[in-house]
ZAMARGU-4260 file (C-alpha; in steps of 0.2 Angstrom, whole numbers, plus 5000, padded with zeros to 4 digits):
<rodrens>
0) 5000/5000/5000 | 5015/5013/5004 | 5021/5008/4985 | 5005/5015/4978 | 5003/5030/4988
5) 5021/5037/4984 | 5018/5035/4967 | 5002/5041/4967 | 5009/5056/4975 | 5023/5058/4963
10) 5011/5057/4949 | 4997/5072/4955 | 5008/5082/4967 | 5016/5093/4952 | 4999/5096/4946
15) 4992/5099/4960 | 5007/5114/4961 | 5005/5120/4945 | 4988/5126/4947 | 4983/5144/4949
20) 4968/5155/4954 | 4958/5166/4941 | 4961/5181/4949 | 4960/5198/4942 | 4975/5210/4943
25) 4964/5226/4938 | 4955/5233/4951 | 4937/5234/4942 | 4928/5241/4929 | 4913/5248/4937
30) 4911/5257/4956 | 4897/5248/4964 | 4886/5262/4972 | 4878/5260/4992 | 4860/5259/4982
35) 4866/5245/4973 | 4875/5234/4986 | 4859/5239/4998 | 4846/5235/4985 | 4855/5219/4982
40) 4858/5214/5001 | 4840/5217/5003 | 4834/5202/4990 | 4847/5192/4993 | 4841/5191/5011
45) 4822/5188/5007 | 4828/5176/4994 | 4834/5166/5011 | 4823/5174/5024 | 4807/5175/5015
50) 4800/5158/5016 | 4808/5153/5031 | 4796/5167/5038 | 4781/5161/5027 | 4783/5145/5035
55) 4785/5151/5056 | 4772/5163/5054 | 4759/5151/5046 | 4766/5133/5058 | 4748/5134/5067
60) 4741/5130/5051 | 4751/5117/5046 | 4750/5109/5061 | 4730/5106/5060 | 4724/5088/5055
65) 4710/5094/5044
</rodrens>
């Protein structure tokens, strides 16, 4: 078992190196406004919130056996 793991290390250790991130080196194109960055907050969290709320504000319903 040893055998295999050394060369398997040998084998995808230098790729594994050789790989990079996608960064950008420019800072970016466009300023993001406070509008924006709140207006897009704002959706993002009742995109998460919102039906987590739906769902503990109407929990007496769902628990009726009707």
């Amino acid at each position: 078992m040893p055998g295999i793991l050394r060369v398997l290390t040998r084998r995808v250790a230098p790729v594994v190196r050789t790989q990079t991130a996608n960064l950008g080196h420019r800072p970016a194109q466009a300023k993001i406004g406070a509008v924006e960055t709140s207006v897009s907050l704002g959706l993002f969290s009742l995109a998460i919130l919102g039906p987590s709320g739906w769902i503990l504000a109407h929990l007496e319903d769902y628990k009726k056996k009707e």
